[in-house]
C-alpha positions in Angstrom: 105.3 96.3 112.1 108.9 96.0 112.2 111.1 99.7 112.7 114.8 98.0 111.4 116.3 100.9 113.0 115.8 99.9 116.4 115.4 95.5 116.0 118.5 95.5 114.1 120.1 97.0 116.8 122.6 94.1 119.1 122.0 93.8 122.6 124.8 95.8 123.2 124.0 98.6 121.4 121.1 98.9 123.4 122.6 100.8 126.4 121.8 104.3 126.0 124.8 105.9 124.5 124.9 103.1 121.9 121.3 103.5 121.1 121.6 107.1 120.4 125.2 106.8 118.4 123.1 104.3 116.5 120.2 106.3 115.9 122.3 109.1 115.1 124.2 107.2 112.2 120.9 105.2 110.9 119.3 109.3 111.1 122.4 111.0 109.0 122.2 107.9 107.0 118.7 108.1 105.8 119.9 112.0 104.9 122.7 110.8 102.2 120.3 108.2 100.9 116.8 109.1 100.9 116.5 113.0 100.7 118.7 113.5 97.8 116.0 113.8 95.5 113.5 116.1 97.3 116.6 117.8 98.9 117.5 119.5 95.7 114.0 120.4 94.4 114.9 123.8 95.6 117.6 124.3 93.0 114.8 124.4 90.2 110.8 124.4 91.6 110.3 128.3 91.8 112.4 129.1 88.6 110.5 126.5 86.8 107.1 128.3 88.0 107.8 131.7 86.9 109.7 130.5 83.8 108.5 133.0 81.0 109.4 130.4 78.3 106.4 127.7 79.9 103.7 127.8 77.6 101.7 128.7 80.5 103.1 131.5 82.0 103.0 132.3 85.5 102.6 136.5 86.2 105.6 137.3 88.5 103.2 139.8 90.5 103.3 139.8 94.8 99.8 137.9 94.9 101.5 135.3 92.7 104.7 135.0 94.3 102.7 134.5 97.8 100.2 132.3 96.4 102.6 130.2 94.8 105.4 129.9 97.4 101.7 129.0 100.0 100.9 126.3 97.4 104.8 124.9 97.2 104.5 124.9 101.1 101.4 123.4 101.5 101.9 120.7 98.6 105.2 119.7 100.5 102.7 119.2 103.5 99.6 117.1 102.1 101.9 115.0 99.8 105.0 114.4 101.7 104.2 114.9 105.7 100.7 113.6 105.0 100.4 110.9 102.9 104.2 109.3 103.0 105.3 110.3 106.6 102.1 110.0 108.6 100.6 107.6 105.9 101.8 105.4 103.5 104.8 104.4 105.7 102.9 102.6 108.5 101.8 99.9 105.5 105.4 98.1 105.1 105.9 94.6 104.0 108.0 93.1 107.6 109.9 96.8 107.4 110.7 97.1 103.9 107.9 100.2 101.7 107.4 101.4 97.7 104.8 100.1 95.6 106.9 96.8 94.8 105.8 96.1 98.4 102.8 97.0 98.4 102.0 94.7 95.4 103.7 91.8 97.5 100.8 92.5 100.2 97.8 92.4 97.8 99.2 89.3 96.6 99.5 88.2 100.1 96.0 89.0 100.5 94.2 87.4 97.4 92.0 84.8 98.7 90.5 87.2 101.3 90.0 90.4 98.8 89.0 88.7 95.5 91.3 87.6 92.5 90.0 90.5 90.0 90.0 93.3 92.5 94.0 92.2 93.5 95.0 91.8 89.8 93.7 94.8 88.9 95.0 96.4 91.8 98.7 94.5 91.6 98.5 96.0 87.2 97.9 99.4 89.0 100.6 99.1 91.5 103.0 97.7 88.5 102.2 101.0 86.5 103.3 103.2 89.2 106.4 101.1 89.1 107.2 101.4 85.8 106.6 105.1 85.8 109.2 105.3 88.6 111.5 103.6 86.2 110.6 107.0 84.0 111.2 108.5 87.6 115.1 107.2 87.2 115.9 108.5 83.7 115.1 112.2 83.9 116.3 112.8 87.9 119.8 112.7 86.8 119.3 114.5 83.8 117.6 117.2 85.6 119.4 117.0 89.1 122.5 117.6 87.7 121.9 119.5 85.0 120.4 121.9 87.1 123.3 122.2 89.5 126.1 123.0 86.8 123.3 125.5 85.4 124.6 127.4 88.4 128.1 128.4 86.3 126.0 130.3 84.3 125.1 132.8 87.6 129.1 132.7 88.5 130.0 133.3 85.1 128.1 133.5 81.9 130.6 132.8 79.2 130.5 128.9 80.8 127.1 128.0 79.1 128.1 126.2 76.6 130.3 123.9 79.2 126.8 123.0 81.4 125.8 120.1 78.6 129.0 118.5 77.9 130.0 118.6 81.4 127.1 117.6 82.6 127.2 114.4 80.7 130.9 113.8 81.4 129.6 113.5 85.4 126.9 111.2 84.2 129.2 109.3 82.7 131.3 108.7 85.6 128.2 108.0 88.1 126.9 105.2 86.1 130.5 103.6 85.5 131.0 103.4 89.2 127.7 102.1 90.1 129.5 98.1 89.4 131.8 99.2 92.8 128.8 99.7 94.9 127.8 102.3 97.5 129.2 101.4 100.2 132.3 103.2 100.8 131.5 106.4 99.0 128.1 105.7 101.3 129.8 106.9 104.7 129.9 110.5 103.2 126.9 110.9 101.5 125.2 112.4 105.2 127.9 114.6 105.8 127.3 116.0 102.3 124.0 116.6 102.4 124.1 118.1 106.1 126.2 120.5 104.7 123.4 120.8 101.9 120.6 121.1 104.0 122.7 123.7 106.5 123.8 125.7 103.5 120.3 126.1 101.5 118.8 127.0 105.2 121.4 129.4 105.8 120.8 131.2 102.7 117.3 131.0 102.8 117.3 132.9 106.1 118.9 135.7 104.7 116.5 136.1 102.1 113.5 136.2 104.4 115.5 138.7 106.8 115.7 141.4 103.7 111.3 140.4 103.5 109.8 139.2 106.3 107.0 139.7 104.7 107.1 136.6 102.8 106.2 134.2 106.2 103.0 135.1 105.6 103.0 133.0 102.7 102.8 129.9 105.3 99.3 130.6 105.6 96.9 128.3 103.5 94.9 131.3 103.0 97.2 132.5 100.3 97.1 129.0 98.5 93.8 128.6 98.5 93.1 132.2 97.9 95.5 131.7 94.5 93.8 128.5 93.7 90.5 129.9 94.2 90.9 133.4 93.0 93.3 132.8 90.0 92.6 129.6 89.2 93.5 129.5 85.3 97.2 131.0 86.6 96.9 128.2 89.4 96.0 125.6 87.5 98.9 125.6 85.4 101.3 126.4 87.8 100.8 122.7 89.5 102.7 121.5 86.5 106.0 123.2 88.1 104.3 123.1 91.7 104.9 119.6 91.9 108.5 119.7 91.7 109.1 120.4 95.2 107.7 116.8 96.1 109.9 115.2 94.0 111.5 112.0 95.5 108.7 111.4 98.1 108.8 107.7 97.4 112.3 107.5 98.2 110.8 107.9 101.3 108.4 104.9 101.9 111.0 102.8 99.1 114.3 103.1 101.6 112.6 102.6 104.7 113.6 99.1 105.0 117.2 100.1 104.9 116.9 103.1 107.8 113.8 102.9 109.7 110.4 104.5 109.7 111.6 106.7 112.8 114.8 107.6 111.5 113.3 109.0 108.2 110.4 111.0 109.9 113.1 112.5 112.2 115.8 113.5 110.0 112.7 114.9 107.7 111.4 116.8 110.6 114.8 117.6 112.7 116.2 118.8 109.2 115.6 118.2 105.8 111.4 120.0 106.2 113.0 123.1 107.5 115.8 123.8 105.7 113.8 123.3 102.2 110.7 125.3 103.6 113.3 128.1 104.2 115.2 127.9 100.7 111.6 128.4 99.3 110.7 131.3 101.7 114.4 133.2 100.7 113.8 132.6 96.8 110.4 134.2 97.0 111.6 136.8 99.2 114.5 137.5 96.8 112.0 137.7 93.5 109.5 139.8 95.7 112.7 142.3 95.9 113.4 142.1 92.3 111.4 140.1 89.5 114.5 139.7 87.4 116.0 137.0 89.8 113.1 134.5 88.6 116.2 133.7 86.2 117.7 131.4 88.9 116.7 132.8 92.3 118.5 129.7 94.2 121.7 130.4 93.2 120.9 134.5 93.4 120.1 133.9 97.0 123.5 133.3 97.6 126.3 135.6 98.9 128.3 136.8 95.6 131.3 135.1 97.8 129.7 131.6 98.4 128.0 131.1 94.9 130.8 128.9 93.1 131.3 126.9 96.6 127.6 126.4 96.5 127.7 125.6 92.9 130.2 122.6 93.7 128.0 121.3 96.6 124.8 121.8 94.7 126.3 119.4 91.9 127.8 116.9 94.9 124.1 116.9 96.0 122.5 116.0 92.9 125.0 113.8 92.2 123.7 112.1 95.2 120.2 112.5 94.5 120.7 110.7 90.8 122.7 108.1 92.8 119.6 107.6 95.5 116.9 107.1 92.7 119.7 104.7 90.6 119.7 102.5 93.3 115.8 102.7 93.6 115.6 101.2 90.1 118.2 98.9 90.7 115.7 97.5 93.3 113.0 97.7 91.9 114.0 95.7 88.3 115.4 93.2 90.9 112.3 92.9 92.9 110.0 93.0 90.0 111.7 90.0 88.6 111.8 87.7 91.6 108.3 88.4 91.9 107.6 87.3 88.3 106.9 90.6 86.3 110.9 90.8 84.6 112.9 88.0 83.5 115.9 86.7 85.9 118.4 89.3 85.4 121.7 89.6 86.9 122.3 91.3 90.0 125.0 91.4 92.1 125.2 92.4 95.9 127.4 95.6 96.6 127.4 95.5 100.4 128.2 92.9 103.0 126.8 95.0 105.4 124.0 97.3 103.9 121.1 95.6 103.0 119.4 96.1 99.6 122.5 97.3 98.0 122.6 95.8 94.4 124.0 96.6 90.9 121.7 95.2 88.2 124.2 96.0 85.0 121.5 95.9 82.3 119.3 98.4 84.1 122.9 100.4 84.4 123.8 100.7 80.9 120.0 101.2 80.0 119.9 103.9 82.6 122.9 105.5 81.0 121.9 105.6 77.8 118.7 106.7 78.2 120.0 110.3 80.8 122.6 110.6 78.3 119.9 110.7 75.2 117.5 113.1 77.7 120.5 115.6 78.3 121.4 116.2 75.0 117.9 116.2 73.7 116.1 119.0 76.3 119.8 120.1 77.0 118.2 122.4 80.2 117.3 121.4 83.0 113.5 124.0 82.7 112.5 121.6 79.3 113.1 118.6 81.4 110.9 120.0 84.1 108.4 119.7 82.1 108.8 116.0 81.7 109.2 115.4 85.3 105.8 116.2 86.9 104.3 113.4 85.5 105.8 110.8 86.8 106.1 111.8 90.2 102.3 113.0 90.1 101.2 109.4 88.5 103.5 107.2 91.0 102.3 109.7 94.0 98.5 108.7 93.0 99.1 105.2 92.6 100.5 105.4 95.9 97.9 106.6 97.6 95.2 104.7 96.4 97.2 101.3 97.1 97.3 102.2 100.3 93.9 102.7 101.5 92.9 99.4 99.8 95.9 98.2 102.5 94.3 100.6 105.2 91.0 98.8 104.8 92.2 95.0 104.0 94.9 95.1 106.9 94.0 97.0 109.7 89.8 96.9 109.4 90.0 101.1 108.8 86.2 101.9 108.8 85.1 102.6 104.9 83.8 106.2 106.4 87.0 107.4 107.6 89.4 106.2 104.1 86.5 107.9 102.0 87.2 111.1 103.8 90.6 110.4 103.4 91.1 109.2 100.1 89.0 111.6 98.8 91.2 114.8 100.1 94.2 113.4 99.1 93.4 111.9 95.7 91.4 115.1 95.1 94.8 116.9 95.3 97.2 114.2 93.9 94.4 114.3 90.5 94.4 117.6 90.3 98.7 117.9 90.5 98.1 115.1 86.9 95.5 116.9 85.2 97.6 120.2 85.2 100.6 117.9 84.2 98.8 116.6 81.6 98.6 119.8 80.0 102.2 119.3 79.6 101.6 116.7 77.3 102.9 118.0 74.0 105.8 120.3 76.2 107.3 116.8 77.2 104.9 115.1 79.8 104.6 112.6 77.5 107.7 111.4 77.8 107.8 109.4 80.8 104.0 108.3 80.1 105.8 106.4 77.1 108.5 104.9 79.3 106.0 104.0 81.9 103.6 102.3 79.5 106.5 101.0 77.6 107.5 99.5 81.1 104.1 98.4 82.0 103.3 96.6 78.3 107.0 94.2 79.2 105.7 93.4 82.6 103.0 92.7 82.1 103.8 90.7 78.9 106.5 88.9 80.7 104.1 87.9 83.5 101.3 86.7 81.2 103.8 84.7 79.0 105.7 83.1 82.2 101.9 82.4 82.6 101.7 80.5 79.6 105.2 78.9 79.3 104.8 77.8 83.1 101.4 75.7 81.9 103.0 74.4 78.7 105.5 73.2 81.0 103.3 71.6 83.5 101.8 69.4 80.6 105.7 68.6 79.5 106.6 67.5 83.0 104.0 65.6 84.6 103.2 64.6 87.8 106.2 64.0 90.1 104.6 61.5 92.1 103.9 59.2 89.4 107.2 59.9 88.1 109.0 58.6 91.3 106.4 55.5 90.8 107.6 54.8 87.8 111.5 54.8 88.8 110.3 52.5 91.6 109.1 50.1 89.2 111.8 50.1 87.1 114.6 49.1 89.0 115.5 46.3 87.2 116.2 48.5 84.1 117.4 52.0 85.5 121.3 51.8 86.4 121.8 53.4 89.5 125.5 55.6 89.5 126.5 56.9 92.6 127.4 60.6 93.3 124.6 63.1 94.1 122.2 64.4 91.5 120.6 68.4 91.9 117.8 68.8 89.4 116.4 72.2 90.2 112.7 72.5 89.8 109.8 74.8 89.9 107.9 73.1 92.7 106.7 69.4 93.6 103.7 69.2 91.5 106.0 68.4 88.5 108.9 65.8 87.7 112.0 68.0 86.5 112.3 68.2 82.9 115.6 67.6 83.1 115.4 64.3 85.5 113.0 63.0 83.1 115.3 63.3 80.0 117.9 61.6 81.9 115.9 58.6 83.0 114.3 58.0 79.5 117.5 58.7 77.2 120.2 57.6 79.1 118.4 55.2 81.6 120.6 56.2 84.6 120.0 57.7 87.9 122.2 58.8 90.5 122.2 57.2 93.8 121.0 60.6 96.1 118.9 62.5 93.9 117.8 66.3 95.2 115.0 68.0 93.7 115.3 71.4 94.5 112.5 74.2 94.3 113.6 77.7 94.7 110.8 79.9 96.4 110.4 83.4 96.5 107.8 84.4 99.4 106.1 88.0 99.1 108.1 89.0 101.8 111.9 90.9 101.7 113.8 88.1 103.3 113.1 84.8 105.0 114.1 83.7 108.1 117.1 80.9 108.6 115.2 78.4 110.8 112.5 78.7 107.9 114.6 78.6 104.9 113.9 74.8 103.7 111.1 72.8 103.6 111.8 68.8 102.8 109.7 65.8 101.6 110.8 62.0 100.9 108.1 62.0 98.5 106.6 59.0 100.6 109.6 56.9 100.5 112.2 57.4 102.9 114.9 54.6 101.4 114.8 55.2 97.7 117.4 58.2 97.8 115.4 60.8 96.4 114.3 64.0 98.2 112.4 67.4 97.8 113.7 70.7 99.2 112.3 73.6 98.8 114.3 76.6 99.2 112.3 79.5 100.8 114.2 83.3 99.9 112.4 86.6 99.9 112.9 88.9 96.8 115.1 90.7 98.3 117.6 88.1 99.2 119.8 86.3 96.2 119.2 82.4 96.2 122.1 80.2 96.9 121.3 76.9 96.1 124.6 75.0 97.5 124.9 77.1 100.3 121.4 76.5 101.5 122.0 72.1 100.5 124.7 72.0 102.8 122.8 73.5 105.6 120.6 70.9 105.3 120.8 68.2 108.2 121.6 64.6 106.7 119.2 62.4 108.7 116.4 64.7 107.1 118.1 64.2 103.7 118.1 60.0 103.4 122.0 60.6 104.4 125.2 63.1 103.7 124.5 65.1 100.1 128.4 64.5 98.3 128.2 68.4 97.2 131.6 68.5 96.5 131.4 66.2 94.0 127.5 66.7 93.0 126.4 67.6 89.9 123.5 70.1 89.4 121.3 69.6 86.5 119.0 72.6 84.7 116.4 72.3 82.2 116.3 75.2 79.6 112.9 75.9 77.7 113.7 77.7 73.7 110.9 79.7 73.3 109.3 79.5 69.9 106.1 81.8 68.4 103.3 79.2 67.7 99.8 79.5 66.0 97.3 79.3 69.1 96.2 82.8 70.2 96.8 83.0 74.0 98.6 86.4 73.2 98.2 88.9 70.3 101.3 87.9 67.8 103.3 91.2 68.5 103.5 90.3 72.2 104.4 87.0 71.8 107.3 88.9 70.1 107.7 91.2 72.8 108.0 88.1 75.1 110.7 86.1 73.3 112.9 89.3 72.7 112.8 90.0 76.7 113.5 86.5 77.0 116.6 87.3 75.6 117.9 89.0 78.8 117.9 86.6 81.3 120.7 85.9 83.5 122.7 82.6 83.3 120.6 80.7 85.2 123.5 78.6 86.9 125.1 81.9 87.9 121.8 83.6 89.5 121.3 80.1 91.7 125.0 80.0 92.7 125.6 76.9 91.1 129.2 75.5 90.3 129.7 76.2 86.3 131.8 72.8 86.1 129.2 70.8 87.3 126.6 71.9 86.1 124.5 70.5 83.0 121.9 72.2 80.8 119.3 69.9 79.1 116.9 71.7 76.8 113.2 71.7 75.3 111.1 73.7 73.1 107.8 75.7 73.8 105.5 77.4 71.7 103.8 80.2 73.0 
């Protein structure tokens, strides 16, 4: 298992004071990336719980408030320290986590676990995928919303000002995101040390006016609520499960920090400094019921709560950037792996791995948080719609990975029925009380998850379909390159070099075959080139290209294949003219080559391999993929489209 924050390390950095300094900035790091979400929970969890508008209704009474700060602290426990930290994070895909790589080892793993268990398995992991894509649309909505909520506290004529400038700073976010992270990266940490310091701070002086509330980190009080009120209980998951919020951030960024650096920074500060914020807000209601209004902000000094207003909305700000950048990757993952269309990305960092900008996922993200603000318009109604996609993604979670547990370390079925069976037990019960959110606005990102889930899964099956049809149209290469053998005598040979990019070696490029048969020419060094992506987030150099003479080593025509993992972007010139020449029948001209494509038009036919709306659903999504010429790096001057037509 690989830990990137120590093998990425040079050997010079590996002298102790290095190490550390390294460490340290790989640690503070992690803390402006991957806690933003779950770093604010505080703002909203306990004011969402006792919010007399829920339909539900929690009682603010003392054997409430104890019982539900207990369950908040022992739900942050189970879910986060349990099954992410000590858990889900030791199954990683060569360092990188999330469900996207988690699907990548199932598929790794087919031929030893069975074809129907892994598909239905991968569908599952692809559903907890798309409802993190749900995930991505309400944490900004809510984050932020929640933090300029606060002007209210410091001044109650501002109300009307928290929607319009809450979408103005939405506005801004997503029109930056095309500049990247990186620079405004450096003090995301600092930020939310300052967060993490601050909430703590406070938190502390609510539980020095009530002790009394630290008894609230006994389990006895949760269980004692869950048990003893359960109807109250029950209902009070819904809102419970706020404070968990962001958890796969987690397991999802621990390719870029570390599995060590996350678990310390959540231990060293980020556990801590929440558990306090909780303890001070139920101290503070304890004291006085009437601050279940917005206890967060109330639990700060008259003096600091406008300060703390500014850093709460520079902390959500980061937290809506954190989970933006999780879609980003995910919509850029999903497609190398087959379940989107090629879309456009673009890599934002030189230095920072996993740093893209998808634009269509950023104006879709836009729209969609703007549409949520103005819709719910606080950030209690959203709340509502939160819980269930966190609850559904944490489930997923969990189940994929004890079917990793048991398929890649031999975990004895005994000890992951135990197991599974305590944790699902609690991640089931967090859905079922979310479900009876359902009319309140849980349904909401069960539509944008199934809405997900029905492209993907439609794209995937018609790539299926389109990649047979195509099959058929091609032929087999081998005979192919027979055939131009043979005809010598009537093929005219031009010289240059000829790039005809191709799905594998099976099959003769569409486009090579066009050329030979209606213009009867052939270039004198002909490349076919296969682009690759492995279940795995990036491929080594010294394994980057596989190539075959396709039994003939005079004729001038080669295979490469191109070997990239999905979370690398494929550069198809740049990878040729790393290629040694002796291997290649002699020096590829790129300067000069050209680089042919073949382009398939999608048309709805008459046989039913789909059901006729999703064959519509299929073309329409087709519709969004990215210039293929641009995605592979290939020179736009040089390059030549030659099309077809398939009916699906």
């Amino acid at each position: 298992m690989v830990d990137r924050g120590s093998a990425a390390l040079p050997p010079e950095a590996r002298r102790p004071s290095a190490y550390d300094t390294a460490r340290l900035g790989l640690v503070v790091g992690a803390l402006g990336v991957v806690f933003g979400d779950i770093g604010t929970s505080p703002i909203y969890t306990l004011q969402t719980v006792f919010n007399p508008s829920d339909p539900h209704p929690v009682p603010v009474t003392t054997e409430n408030v104890y019982g539900v700060v207990s369950l908040v602290f022992w739900s942050v426990v189970i879910i986060v320290m349990v099954t992410y930290v000590l858990l889900a994070m030791r199954a990683d895909n060569d360092g990188e986590g999330g469900i996207m790589a988690l699907i990548t080892l199932l598929r790794r793993w087919n031929s030893q676990q069975g074809r129907r268990a892994t598909a239905a398995l991968a569908a599952l992991g692809i559903l907890g995928a798309s409802l993190f894509f749900g995930d991505s649309m309400i944490t900004p909505a809510i984050s932020v919303l929640s933090a300029v909520e606060g002007l209210k506290v410091v001044e109650s004529s501002l109300e009307s000002a928290v929607v319009p400038i809450t979408a103005a700073i939405i506005v801004v976010l997503f029109v930056v995101q095309r500049r990247g992270t990186a620079a405004v990266g450096r003090v995301f940490g600092p930020v939310m040390i300052a967060w993490f310091l601050a909430i703590g701070a406070c938190g502390v002086l609510g539980i020095a006016d009530h002790p009394e509330i630290l008894r609230a980190l006994s389990p006895t009080y949760a269980l004692g609520f869950l048990y003893g009120h359960f109807g109250t209980a029950f209902f009070a998951l819904a809102a419970v499960v706020l404070a968990v919020t962001g958890a796969e951030a987690l397991y999802a960024d621990m390719g870029h920090f570390g599995r060590r650096s996350i678990t310390r920074a959540w231990l060293v500060l980020v556990f801590p400094a929440c558990v306090l914020s909780y303890l001070g807000q139920g101290a503070l209601i304890l004291a006085d019921p009437r601050n279940i209004s917005s206890p967060f902000f109330l639990l700060t000094p008259d003096w600091g709560r406008l300060p703390m207003v500014l850093l709460a909305t520079a902390a959500t700000v980061i937290a809506s950037q954190a989970v933006i950048t999780g879609a980003y990757s995910v919509a850029s993952q999903a497609a190398q792996l087959g379940y989107l269309p090629r879309l456009r990305i673009a890599y934002t960092s030189e230095s920072t791995m996993g740093q893209v900008y998808v634009p269509w996922v950023n104006w879709l993200l836009m729209v969609s948080v703007l549409t949520l603000i103005f819709a719910f318009r606080s950030s209690t109604a959203l709340a509502f719609a939160f819980g269930m996609a966190v609850t559904g993604t944490i489930t997923i979670t969990t189940l994929l990975f004890f079917h990793v547990a048991r398929a890649k370390w031999g975990t004895p079925v005994w000890l992951l029925t135990i197991g599974a069976t305590a944790l699902l037990l609690v991640d089931l019960l967090f859905v079922a009380a979310n479900l009876t959110k359902l009319v309140h606005g849980a349904w909401l990102p069960l539509l944008i998850g199934l809405t997900v889930f029905t492209i993907m899964t439609t794209w995937q099956r018609g790539r299926e379909l389109v990649t047979a049809e195509r099959v058929r149209l091609e032929g087999s290469l081998s005979e192919f390159i027979e055939q131009l053998r043979g005809g010598r005598a009537t093929l005219l040979r031009v010289p240059g070099t000829a790039v005809f990019l191709n799905r594998g070696r099976q099959t003769a490029p569409l486009a090579l075959r066009a050329n030979v048969q209606h213009n009867h020419v052939r270039h004198d060094h002909v490349v076919i080139l296969s682009i690759e992506t492995e279940p795995v987030p990036r491929v080594p150099a010294d394994e980057r290209t596989v190539i075959d003479d396709l039994g003939y080593a005079d004729d001038g025509i080669v295979y490469v294949a191109a070997r990239f993992g999905y979370m690398e972007t494929p550069d198809a010139p740049g990878t040729l003219a790393m290629l040694d020449p002796a291997r290649t029948e002699g020096r590829l001209r790129l300067d000069e080559a050209s680089y042919f494509l073949s382009k398939i038009e999608l048309r709805r036919g008459t046989a039913t391999t789909m059901a006729p709306w999703r064959k519509r659903l299929f073309i329409a999504t087709s519709y969004i993929t990215a210039d293929a010429a641009e995605y592979f790096g290939l020179p736009r001057d040089r390059t030549v489209i030659m099309g077809s037509r398939i009916e699906v």
